[in-house]
N, C-alpha and C positions, 0 to 999 in steps of 0.2 A: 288178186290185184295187188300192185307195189304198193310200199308203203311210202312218205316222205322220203326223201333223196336225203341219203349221207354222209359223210365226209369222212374221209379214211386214213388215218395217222399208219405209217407202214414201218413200225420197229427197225432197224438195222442194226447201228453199232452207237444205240443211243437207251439202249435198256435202263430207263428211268423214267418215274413221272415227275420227277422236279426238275425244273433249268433246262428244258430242253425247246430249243428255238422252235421247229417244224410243230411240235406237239404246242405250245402255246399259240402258234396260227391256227391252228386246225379247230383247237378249244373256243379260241375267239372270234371263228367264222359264221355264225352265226348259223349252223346246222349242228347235228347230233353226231358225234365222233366214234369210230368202232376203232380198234387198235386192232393193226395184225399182225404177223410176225411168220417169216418163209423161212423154214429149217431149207437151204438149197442144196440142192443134190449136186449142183456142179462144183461147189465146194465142198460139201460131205465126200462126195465119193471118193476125193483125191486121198481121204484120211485112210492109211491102211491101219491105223491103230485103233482096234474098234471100241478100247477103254481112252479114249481122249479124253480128257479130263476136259477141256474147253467147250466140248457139247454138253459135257454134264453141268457144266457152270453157266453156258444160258440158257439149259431145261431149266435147271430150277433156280435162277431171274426171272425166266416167263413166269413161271409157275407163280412165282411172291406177286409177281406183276398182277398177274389174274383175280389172287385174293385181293389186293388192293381194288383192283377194276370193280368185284363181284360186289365188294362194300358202297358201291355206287349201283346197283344194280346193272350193273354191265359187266363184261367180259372182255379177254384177249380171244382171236382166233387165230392158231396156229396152225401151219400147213408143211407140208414136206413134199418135197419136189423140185420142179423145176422153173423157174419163174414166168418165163413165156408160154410154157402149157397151164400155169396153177391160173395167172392174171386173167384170162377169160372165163375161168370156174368160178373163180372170185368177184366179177362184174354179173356173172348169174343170180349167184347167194345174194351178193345186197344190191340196192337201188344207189348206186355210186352217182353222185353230180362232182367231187373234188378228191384231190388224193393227196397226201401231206409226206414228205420226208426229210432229212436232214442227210446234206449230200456227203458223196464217199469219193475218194482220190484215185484210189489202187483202180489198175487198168484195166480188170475183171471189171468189177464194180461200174468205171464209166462207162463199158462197154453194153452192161446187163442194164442201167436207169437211160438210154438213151433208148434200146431197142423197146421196153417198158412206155415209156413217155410217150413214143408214136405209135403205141399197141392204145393207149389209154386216148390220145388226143384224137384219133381217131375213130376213138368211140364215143367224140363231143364231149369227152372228160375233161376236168383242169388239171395242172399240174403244181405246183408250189413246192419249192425244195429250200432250206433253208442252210448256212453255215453252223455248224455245231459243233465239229468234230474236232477242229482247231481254233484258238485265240485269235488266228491270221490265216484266213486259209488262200492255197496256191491261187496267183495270180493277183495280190494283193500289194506284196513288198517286190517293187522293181526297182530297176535302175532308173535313173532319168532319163534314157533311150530308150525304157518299157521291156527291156529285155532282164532275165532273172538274172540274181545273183547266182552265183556258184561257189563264193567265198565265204564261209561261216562270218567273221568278220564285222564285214563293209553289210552284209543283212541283216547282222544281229545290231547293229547303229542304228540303221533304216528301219528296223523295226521297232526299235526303241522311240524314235522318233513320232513312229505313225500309231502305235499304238494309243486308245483313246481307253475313257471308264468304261464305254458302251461294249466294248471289246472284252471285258474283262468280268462286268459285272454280272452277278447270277440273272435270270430269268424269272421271273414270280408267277411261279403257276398258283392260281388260289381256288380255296374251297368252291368261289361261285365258277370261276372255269371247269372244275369237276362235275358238275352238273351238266353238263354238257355230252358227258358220254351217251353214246345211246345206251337203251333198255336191252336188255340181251338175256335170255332165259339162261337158267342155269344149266350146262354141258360141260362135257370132259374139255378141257383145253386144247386137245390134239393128242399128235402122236406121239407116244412116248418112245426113250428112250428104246427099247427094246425092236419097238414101230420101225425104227430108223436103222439096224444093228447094230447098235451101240450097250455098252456095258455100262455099269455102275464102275465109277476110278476108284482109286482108296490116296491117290494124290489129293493132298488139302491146297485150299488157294487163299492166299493170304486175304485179313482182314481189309475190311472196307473203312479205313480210320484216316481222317490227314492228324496224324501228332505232333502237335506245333512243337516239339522239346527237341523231334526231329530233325524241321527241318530249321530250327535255330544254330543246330549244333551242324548243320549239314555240310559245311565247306571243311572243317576240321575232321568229319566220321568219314564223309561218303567215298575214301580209295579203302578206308580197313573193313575185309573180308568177316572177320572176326566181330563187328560190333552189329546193330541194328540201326546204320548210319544212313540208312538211303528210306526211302517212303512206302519202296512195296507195293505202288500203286498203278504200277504197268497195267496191269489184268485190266485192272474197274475201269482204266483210259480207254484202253483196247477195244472193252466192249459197253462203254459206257455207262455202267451201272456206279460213274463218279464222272462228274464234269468237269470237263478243262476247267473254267470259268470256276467253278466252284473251288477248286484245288488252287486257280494262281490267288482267287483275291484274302485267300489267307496267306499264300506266301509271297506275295509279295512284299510283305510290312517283315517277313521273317526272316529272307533268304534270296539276295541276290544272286548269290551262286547257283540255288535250285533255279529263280525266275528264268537263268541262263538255260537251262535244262529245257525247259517249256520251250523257247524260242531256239534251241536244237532242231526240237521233235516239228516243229512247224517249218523250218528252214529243209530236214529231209523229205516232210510233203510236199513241197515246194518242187525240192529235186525230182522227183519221183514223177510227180505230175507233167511239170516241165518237160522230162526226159526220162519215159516210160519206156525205152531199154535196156533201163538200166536192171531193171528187174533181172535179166540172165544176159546182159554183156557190159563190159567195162563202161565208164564213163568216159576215161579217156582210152580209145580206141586201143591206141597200140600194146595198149594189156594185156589185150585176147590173144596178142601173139607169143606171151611168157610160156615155155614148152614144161608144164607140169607133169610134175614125176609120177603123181598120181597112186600111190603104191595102195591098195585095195587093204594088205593087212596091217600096215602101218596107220591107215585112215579106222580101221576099225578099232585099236588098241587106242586110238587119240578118241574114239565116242567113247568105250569103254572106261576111260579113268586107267592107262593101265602104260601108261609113255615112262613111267619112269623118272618126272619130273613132279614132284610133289604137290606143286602150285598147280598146275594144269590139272593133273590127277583131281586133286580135289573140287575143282569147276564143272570139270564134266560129271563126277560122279553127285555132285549138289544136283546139276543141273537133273539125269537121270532120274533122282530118287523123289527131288521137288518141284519139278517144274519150272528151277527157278534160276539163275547163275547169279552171283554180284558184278555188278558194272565193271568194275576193274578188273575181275577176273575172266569177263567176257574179251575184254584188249587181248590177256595176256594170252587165252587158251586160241583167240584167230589169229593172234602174230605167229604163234607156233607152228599153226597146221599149213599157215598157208609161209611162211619164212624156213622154219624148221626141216619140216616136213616136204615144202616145197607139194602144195594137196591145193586142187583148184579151191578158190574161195566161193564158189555156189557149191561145194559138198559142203561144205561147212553151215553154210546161210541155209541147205534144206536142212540140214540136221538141227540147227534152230529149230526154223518154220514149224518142227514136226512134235519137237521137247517142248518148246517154251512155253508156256503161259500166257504171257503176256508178248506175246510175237506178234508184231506189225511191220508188215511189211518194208515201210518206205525207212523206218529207222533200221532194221535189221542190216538189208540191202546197202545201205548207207552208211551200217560199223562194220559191215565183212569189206566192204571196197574201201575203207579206210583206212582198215589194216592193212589189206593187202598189197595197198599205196597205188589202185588204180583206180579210186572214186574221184571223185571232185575235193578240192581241199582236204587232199587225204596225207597219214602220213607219208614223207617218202622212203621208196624202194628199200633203202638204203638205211632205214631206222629199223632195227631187228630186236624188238624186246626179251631182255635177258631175262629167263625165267629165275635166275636165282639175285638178281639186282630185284627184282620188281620182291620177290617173297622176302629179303632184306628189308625193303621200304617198308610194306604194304601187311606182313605178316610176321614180322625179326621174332617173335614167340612160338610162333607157329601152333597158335590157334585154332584157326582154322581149317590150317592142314591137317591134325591131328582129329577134326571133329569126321573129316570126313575119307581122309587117311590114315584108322588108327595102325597101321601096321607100316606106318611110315620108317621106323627105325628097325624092322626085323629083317632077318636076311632072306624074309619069301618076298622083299619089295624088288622090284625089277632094277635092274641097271638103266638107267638112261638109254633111249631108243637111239638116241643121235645124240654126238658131242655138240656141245652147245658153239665151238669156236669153228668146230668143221662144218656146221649147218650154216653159221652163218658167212662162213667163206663160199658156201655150194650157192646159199641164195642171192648172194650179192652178184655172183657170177651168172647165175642163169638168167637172173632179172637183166644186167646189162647186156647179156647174148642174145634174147629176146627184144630188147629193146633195139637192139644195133641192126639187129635182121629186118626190123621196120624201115629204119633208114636208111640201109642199105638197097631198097628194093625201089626209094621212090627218084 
């Protein structure tokens, strides 16, 4: 016979038990809460690197998760699979009466909680989803005609405006809300790594710290490659094991320039949401039709760290070695591939999606279209960053080139793949020839 009914907080990209909106309803529902968590197979599978460093970093989130849980006498149940087959195994296992989550933008994502929701509501389930992931999430900061912004700008005003404390402030999850888990005998957590084919990485992920000293100094550090100028704190956003909320209401007192950062990342959810094809086609249309050169070994020597260009070299081979690139150097090595190189800018954005760390979607998508000068408020066509101006500014010691090109000075470093005045003569032409063939046609 079932036991009391319920109530089920469903992890996603909120791996924490502090400050998290959906988990402090769930706690305060006035049922016994089980936590669970879906390894998904339709996002797994796509991973052909079977040492992903990003599956190893929320197995063992879950895992700290579980030990926290177990010290309440509860537990995490983790699962692996597919969500619309696992969701009905899962209403077997417990006596479900409500189901808690904090919602998700990316177009998978809406597509997977909607089919979810009418699998649940029609098993007389509740539903309850909560804003967590952003400070402002999409469909919040409009125009006066209710239509979205597109202009970094005139959003980041309007959001400056609309934003309130309640927006900003942590969540207080407390010891009497803990009490609330349900009882859950002690069991293996799920499937491990191995379970899943996945490997043990030997990529490290950066610490989980906000350092006020950072982001004091932030608007002066955060273009030099060479210093520890930026926060580091992509990952823990990513997959929630740090909260927005948590992270702006210390920087806001420290760092206008970072608070600008935060109402970036929410202005590309916005985009993203708003205009979910942008995921694999331009924002502005007539993009699609720039005739990319596309050159297979040229594209492989720019993943490699091996162009020839010192500043670039050293981005991708960071990126390679730690999962990680710096902001700046993220501009300069997409202006290249797709100006340079003249290399579509979604090879670029998967060869992100596949490195990064801390890869999200809606921003990624949103700095390859902005280099490539076909996103929305992007730069234009016609702005081609010089790799050796930007390593004059950004690197004139060459620091960091050297950290991560020590062979920068020998004569086994390659010659430059492409003159930097001939590439930018080829792409200024081929952007306008593509551009012109738009308007010629209508």
């Amino acid at each position: 016979m079932r036991s009391e009914f319920v109530h089920l907080h469903w992890f996603r990209r909120d791996l924490r038990l502090d400050d998290n909106r959906a988990l402090k309803l769930a706690l305060n529902s006035g049922a016994k809460v089980q936590g669970i968590f879906i390894f998904d197979r339709n996002i797994l599978d796509k991973l052909d690197n079977k040492q992903d460093a990003r599956v190893m970093f929320i197995h063992r989130t879950l895992q700290a998760i579980n030990r926290e849980l177990q010290a309440y006498g509860s537990g995490l149940k983790v699962y692996y699979g597919y969500p619309t087959i696992l969701w009905p195994q899962i209403l077997e296992e417990f006596p479900v009466h409500h189901v808690f989550w904090n919602r998700d933008y990316e177009p998978y994502a809406l597509e997977r909680d909607r089919a979810i929701t009418t699998l649940l509501q029609n098993n007389g389930i509740s539903v309850t989803t909560a804003s967590d992931h952003c400070l402002m999430e999409p469909g919040r900061v409009l125009k006066g005609d209710g239509t979205p912004y597109t202009i970094f700008s005139p959003f980041a005003r309007r959001w400056r405006e609309l934003i309130t404390g309640n927006d900003i402030q942590p969540v207080q999850i407390t010891e009497e809300d803990h009490r609330q888990w349900a009882i859950l005998p002690k069991t293996t957590m799920g499937p491990s790594l191995g379970d899943m084919g996945f490997q043990t990485s030997t990529i490290p992920w950066p610490e989980l710290q906000i350092k006020a000293n950072v982001l004091r100094k932030y608007a002066e550090q955060r273009d030099i490659p060479s210093l520890q100028g930026t926060s580091r704190l992509g990952l823990h956003l990513r997959f929630g094991t740090l909260s927005v909320r948590s992270l702006a209401s210390k920087a806001i007192t420290l760092s206008d320039t970072f608070m600008n950062e935060l109402i970036w990342r929410d202005f590309y959810q916005s985009i993203l949401w708003h205009y979910p094809h942008t995921i694999d086609r331009a924002f502005k249309p007539a993009y699609d039709h720039i005739p990319w050169r596309n050159h297979p070994d040229e594209f492989e020597r720019w993943c490699q760290g091996d162009t020839g260009y010192p500043i670039v070299d050293a981005g991708m081979r960071e990126l390679k070695q730690t999962g990680w690139m710096h902001n700046r150097v993220r501009m300069i090595v997409a202006s290249f591939l797709t100006k340079h190189l003249l290399i579509d800018w979604r090879w670029g954005e998967t060869w992100f999606a596949t490195h990064l760390l801390d890869y999200d979607m809606a921003s990624n998508v949103g700095g390859w279209q902005w280099a490539a000068g076909c996103g929305n408020d992007a730069a234009p066509y016609f702005r081609v960053f010089n790799p050796y101006e930007q390593t004059r500014k950004f690197d004139p010691q060459g620091h960091y080139i050297r950290r991560w090109v020590p062979e920068v000075d020998e004569l086994t470093y390659p010659a430059p793949i492409v003159d930097h005045a001939q590439a930018r003569v080829r792409a200024l032409a081929t952007y306008k020839a593509g551009l012109a063939s738009v308007d010629s046609s209508r």
